[in-house]
Each structure stands twice: as structure tokens, then as C-alpha cells.
C-alpha positions as CSV (number, residue, x, y, z in Angstrom):
1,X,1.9,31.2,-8.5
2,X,3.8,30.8,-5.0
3,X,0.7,29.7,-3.3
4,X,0.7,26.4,-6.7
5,X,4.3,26.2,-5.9
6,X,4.6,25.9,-2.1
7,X,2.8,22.0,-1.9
8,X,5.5,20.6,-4.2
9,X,7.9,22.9,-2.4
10,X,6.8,20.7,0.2
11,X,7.0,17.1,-1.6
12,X,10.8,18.2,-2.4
13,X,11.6,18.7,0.9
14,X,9.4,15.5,2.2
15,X,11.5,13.6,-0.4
16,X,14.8,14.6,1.2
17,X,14.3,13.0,4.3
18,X,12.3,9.6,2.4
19,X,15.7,9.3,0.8
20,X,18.3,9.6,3.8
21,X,15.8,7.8,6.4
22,X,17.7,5.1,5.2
23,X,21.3,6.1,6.0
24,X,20.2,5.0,10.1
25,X,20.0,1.8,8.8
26,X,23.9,1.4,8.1
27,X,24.5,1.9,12.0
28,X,22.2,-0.7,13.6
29,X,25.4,-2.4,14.5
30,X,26.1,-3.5,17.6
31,X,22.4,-4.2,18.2
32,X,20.4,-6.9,16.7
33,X,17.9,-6.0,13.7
34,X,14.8,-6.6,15.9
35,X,15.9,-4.2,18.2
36,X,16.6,-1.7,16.1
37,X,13.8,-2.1,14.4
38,X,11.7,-2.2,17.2
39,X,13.2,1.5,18.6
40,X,12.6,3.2,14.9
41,X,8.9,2.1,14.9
42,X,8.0,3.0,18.4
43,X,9.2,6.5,17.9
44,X,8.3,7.0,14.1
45,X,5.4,5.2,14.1
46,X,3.6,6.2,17.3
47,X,5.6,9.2,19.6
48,X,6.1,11.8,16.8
49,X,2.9,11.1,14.5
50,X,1.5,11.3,18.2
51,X,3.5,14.4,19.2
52,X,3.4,16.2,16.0
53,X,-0.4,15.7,16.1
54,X,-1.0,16.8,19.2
55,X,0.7,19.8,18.5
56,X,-0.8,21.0,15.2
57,X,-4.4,19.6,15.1
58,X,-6.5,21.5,18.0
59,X,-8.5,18.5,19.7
60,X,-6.5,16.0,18.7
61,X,-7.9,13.3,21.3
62,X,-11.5,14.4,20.2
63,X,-11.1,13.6,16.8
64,X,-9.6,10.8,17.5
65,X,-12.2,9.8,19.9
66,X,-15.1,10.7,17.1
67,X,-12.9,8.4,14.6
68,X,-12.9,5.4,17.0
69,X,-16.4,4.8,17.8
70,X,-18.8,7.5,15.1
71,X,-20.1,3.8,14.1
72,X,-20.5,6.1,10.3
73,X,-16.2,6.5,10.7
74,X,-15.3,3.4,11.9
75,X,-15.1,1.3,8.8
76,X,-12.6,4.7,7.3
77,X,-10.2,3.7,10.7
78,X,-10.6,0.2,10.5
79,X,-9.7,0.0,6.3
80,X,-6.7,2.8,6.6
81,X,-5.3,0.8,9.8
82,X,-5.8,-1.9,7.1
83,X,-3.5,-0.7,4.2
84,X,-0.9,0.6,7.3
85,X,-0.8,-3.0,8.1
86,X,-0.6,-4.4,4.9
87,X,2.1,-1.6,4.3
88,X,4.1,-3.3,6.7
89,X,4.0,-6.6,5.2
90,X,5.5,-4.8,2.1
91,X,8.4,-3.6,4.8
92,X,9.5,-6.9,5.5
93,X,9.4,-8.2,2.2
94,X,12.0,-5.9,0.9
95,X,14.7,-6.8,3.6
96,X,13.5,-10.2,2.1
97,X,13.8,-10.1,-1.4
98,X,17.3,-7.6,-1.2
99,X,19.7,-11.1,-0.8
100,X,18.0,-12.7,-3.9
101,X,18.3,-9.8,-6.1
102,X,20.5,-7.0,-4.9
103,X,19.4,-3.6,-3.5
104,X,19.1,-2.0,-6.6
105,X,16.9,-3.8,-8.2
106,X,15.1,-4.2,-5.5
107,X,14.5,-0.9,-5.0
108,X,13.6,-0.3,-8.6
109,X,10.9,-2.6,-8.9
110,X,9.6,-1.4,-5.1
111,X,9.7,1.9,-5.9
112,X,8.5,2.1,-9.7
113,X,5.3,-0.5,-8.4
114,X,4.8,1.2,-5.0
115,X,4.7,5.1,-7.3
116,X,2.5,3.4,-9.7
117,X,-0.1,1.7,-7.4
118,X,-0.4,4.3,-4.9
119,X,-1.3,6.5,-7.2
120,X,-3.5,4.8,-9.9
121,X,-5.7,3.1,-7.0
122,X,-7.0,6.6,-5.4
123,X,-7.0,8.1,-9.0
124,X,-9.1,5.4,-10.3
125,X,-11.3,5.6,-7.4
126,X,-12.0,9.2,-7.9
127,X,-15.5,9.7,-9.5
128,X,-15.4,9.9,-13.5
129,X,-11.6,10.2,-13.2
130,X,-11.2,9.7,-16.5
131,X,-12.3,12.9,-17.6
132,X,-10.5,14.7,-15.2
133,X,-8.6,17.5,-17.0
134,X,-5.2,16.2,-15.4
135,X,-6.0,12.6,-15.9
136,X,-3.9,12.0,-19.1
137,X,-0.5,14.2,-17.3
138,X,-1.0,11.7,-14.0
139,X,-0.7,8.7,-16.4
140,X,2.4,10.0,-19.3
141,X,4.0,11.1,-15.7
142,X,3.5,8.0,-14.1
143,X,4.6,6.1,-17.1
144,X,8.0,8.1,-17.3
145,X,8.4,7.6,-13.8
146,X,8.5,4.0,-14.6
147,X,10.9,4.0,-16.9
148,X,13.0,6.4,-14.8
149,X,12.6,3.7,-12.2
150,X,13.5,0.7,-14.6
151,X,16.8,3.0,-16.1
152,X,18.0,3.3,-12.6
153,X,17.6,0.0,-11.6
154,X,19.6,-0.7,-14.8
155,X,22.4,1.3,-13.6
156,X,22.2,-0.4,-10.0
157,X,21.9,-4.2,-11.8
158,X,24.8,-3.3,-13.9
159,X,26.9,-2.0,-10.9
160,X,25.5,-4.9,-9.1
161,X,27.5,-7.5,-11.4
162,X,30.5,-5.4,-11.2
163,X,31.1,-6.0,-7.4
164,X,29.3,-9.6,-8.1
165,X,26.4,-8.7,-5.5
166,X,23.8,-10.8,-7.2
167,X,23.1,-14.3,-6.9
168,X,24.1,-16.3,-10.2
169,X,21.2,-19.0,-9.3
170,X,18.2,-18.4,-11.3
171,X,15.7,-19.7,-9.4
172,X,17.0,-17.5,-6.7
173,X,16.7,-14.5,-8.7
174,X,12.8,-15.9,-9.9
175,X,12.0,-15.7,-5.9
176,X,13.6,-12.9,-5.3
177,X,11.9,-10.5,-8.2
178,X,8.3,-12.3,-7.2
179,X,8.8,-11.3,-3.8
180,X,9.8,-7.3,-4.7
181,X,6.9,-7.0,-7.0
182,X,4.8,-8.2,-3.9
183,X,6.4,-5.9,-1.9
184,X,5.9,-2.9,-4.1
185,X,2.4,-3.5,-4.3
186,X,2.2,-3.9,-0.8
187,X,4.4,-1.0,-0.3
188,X,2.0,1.2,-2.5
189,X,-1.1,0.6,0.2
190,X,0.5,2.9,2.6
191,X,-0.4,5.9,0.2
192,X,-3.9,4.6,-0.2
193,X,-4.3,4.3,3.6
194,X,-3.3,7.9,3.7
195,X,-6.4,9.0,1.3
196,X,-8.8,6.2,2.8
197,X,-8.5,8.7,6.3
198,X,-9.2,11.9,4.2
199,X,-12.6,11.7,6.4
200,X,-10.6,11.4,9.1
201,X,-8.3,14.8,8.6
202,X,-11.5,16.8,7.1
203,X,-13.1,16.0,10.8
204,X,-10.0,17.5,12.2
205,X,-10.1,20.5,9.7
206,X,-14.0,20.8,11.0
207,X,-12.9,20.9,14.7
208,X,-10.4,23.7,13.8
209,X,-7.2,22.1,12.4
210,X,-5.7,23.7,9.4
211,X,-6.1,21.9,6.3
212,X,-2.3,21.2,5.7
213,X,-2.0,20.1,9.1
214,X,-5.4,17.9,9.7
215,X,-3.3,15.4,7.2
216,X,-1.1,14.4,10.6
217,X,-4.7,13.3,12.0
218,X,-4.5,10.7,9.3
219,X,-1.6,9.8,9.8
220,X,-2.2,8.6,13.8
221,X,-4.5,6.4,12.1
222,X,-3.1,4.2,9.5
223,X,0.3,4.1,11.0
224,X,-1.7,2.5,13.9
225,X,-2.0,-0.5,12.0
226,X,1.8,-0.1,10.0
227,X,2.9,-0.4,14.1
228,X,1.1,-3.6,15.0
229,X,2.7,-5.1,12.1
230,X,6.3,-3.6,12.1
231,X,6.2,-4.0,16.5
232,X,4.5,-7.6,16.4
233,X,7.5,-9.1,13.8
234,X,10.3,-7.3,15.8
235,X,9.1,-8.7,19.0
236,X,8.2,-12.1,17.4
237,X,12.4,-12.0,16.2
238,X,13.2,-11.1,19.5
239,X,11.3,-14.6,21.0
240,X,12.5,-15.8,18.7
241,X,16.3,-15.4,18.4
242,X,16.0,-15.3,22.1
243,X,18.0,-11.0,21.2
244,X,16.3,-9.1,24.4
245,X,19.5,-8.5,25.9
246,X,20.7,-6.9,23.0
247,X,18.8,-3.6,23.7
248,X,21.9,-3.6,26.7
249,X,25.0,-4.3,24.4
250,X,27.7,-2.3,25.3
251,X,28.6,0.7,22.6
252,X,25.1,0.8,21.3
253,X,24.5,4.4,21.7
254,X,25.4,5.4,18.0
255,X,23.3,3.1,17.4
256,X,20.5,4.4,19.3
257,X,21.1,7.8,18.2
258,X,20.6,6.9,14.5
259,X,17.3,5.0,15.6
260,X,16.4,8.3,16.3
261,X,17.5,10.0,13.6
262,X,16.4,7.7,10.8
263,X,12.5,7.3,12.6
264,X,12.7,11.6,12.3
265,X,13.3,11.3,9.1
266,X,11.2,8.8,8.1
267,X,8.0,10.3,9.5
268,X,8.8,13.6,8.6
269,X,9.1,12.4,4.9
270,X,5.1,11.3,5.3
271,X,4.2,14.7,7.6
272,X,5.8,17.1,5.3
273,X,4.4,14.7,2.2
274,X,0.9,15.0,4.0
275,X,0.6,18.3,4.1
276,X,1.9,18.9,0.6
277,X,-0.9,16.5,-1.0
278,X,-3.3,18.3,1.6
279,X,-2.2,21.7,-0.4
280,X,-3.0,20.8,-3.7
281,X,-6.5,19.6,-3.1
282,X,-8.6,16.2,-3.9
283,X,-5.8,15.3,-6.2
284,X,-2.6,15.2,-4.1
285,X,-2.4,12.1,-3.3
286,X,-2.5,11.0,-7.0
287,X,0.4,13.4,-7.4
288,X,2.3,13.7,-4.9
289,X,3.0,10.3,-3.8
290,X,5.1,8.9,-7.4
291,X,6.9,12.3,-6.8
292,X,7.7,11.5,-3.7
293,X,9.1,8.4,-4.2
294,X,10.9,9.1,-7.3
295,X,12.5,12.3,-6.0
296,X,13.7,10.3,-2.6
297,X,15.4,7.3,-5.2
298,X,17.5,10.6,-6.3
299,X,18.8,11.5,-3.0
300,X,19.3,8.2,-1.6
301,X,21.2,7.6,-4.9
302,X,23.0,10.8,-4.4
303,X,24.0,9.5,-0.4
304,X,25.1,6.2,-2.1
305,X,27.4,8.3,-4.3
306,X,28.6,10.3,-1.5
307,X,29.4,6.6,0.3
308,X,31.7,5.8,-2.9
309,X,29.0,2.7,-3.7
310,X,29.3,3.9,-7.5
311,X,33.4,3.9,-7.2
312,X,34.8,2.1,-9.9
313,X,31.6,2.0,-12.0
314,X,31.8,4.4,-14.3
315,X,29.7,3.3,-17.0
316,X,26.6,2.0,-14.7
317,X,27.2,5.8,-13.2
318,X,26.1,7.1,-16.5
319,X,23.1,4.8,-17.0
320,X,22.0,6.4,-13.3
321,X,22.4,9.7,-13.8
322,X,20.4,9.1,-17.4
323,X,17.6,7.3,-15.0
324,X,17.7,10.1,-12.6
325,X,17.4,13.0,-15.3
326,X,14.2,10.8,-16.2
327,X,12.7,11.0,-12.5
328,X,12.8,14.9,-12.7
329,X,11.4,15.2,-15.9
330,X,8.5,13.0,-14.8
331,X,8.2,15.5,-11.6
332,X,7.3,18.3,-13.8
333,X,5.1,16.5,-15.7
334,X,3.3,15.2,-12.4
335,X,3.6,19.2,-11.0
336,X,2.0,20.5,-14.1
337,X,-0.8,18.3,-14.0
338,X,-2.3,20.5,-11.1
339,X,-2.0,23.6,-13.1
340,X,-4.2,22.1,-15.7
């Protein structure tokens, strides 16, 4: 039973820091966006995938080496960098589609596509997947997830009018929810990177790694190509807006500090995650990931509270914590599905 309940153990934890990465993001202030940005991805997307690799998977540069030019691997590299990049795509269109629509619903339609997708693409390409014992669990928790999502975007919409965050233009608000359902979907391709390089962490596991820990070997990989996206848009905004001196304003170090911060918690979310949906077997990734996500819209709802974002709005409060109750119900449902 412990050894069962140790991998979601895991996602719950993972889940924590997906939904306070986040809170770095309110103290990019004095320095531009771009540079910010361009900080967070350096160290979360290359030094500690890089570092915590090294670390954990014996052999790392071998197996990397192997990956890169094993002609038989090099289509598994090429299509996770893929999905990393595309993944980052799906970064830039949230920041996009949040001054059209609001951040709540934004983030419901991200989050309840990006659960959805990232799960039903690897489950469907699982051989005879339908029969799986745990196939009809994955979709009724999946499906609750979704309405878990669409309750707590509710509550944010709701809240959302309140303080009058929301464009009243309707074609605005068109744009804006076309361009979050892109980005969910894009969003979602991160996950699937992550079980394209399964290859990738089993040769690690073969070379010696454990099994929870030749995940992070996967990870170097696809957030390979999630850097040359995230990196090449940053540095085309700093060209652009002409912002390199900004990395030298003067009181930037909060700033810099939170960088830091926020790009540890970000990739520790996917480590930890990793390692969970290693745990659990073939199936993880189907599982894990819509956990993940909907666990981490409960704490980052729970920081928002904390911030006094739902001050004032009772009612909309009620609708949240209603959506939120939803999410964990969904949770067990996904959790039981691997006792099946």
C-alpha cells in the first residue's frame, strides 16, 4: 500500500511548487519581462534539469551522447525537443490571451485543455488502450476534472466582473478564448514530450539510473527544445524593445532572487512530477499529469486567496471552493485508476 501511495505522494508534492512557481512572477518589477524571462528559462530550463541530472542519473553525458547520434533514438530526441518547443509556443500564448479574457479564465480553459490533452494523447497511443482495466477511471476522472476546471473558472469569471477585469468588447473576448484554447492544447504537448523520451530514461535506467530518477534524463531532452523557444522570444523582445540594459537596473535584486526562486519551483514541479509518473508504471503519464495540473490550480488559488484577490467576493469564493472540492474528487478517481 505505501509503495501504491508514495508516486501520488509525489504528484502532491510536484503540484505544490506547479502552483506557487507563479508567485516569482509578481516581482519581475524593476526589470523588463524579457529579462526576467530570459533568467527563469536559463536556470529552469537548462542549469537544474542539467544539474539535477547529472547528479541522479549515473552517466548522464553517455546517455545523452547515445540519445544524440543512436541514428534508431534520434527521431525519440528530435520529436520530444518537438513538443518542448511547441510547449513553449503554448507559454507565450497565455501571457497573450490573459488581457482579452482575464486570468481566470484563462487559466481554466489552459489548464482543463492542457489536463485533458496531455493525457488522452499518450493514453490513446497506448496499444489497445481501450481495454485497459483503468481506461474507463482515466476518462470519468478526466471528465470531472473538466468540470472542476470549468466551475473554477466560473468563480474567477464571476470575480472577474466584480473588479471589471474583463474586456466588455466581444470580439475581444472571441480572440482572446481562441487564443487560450490554442494555448492549452499547446500547453498539453509538454506532457506528451515527456512520454515521447520514455526511450530515452529507460536507456538511462539500462546504464544504471534508478527508474524514478532516469525520468530527469527526459527531461534534458524536451526542455531542450521548450529553451530554444522560451530563450529565442526573450532575446528577440530584447532586440527588439532595444531592454538589454535592463539586466543592470538599479534595485533589481528581488527581482533576481525570485527568478531563482520561481525557475526552482517550476522545474522541480516537472522533476518531482517525473519521477511520480515513473513510479506508477506505463501509465503515469496518463495519470499523473491532469492531477498535476488540477491539484497546482488548488494551490495557486489557495496563494491568490492568501494575496486578498478573492476580498470582497464572497459569492464567486463559494463557486471556487465548490470547483476546487471537484478537482480533489477527480484526484481520487485518477489515483484509483492505478489500483485497478
Amino acid at each position: 500500500m505505501e509503495a501504491m501511495f508514495f508516486p501520488f505522494l509525489l504528484i502532491i508534492f510536484a503540484s505544490i511548487f506547479q502552483g506557487s512557481f507563479g508567485l516569482g512572477m509578481k516581482y519581475m518589477a524593476p526589470l523588463k519581462w524579457e529579462s526576467w524571462w530570459l533568467v527563469h528559462v536559463i536556470i529552469a530550463m537548462i542549469l537544474l534539469p542539467m544539474g539535477w541530472a547529472y547528479l541522479a542519473v549515473p552517466d548522464l553525458c553517455d546517455v545523452l551522447g547515445t540519445s544524440f547520434s543512436n541514428p534508431e533514438m534520434q527521431n525519440i530526441v528530435l520529436i520530444a525537443m518537438f513538443f518542448g518547443f511547441l510547449w513553449g509556443i503554448g507559454g507565450i500564448l497565455f501571457g497573450v490571451s490573459v488581457p482579452y479574457i482575464g486570468l481566470s479564465l484563462t487559466m481554466g480553459i489552459v489548464m482543463g485543455l492542457a489536463g485533458s490533452v496531455g493525457a488522452l494523447i499518450p493514453l490513446l497511443r497506448m496499444e489497445n488502450s481501450t481495454s485497459l482495466p483503468q481506461f474507463p477511471y482515466v476518462i470519468a476522472g478526466l471528465v470531472i476534472t473538466l468540470v472542476g476546471v470549468a466551475i473554477t473558472a466560473k468563480a474567477g469569471i464571476d470575480k472577474d466582473k466584480m473588479t471589471a477585469e474583463v474586456s466588455g468588447d466581444k470580439s475581444n473576448i472571441v480572440k482572446g478564448i481562441l487564443i487560450a484554447v490554442s494555448c492549452g492544447v499547446l500547453s498539453a504537448l509538454l506532457n506528451v514530450g515527456f512520454v515521447e523520451a520514455t526511450p530515452i530514461a529507460k536507456l538511462a535506467e539500462s546504464m544504471g539510473a534508478i527508474d524514478r530518477n532516469a525520468s530527469l534524463a527526459a527531461w534534458v531532452v524536451v526542455l531542450i527544445g521548450a529553451f530554444i523557444m522560451n530563450a529565442g522570444y526573450a532575446i528577440f523582445l530584447l532586440f527588439k524593445n532595444k531592454s538589454w540594459s535592463s539586466f543592470r537596473v538599479k534595485g533589481s535584486a528581488k527581482a533576481y532572487r525570485w527568478a531563482i526562486l520561481a525557475s526552482i519551483f517550476w522545474f522541480g514541479a516537472l522533476g518531482v512530477y517525473g519521477q511520480g509518473a515513473a513510479l506508477i508504471g506505463p501509465i503515469g503519464g496518463v495519470i499523473g499529469w491532469p492531477m498535476l495540473l488540477g491539484l497546482s490550480l488548488i494551490v495557486s488559488n489557495f496563494w491568490a486567496y492568501r494575496a486578498g484577490e478573492w476580498q470582497g467576493a464572497a459569492k464567486p469564493f463559494k463557486t471556487l471552493i465548490l470547483g476546487l472540492a471537484v478537482l480533489i474528487i477527480a484526484s481520487i478517481i485518477l489515483g484509483y485508476a492505478n489500483v485497478v
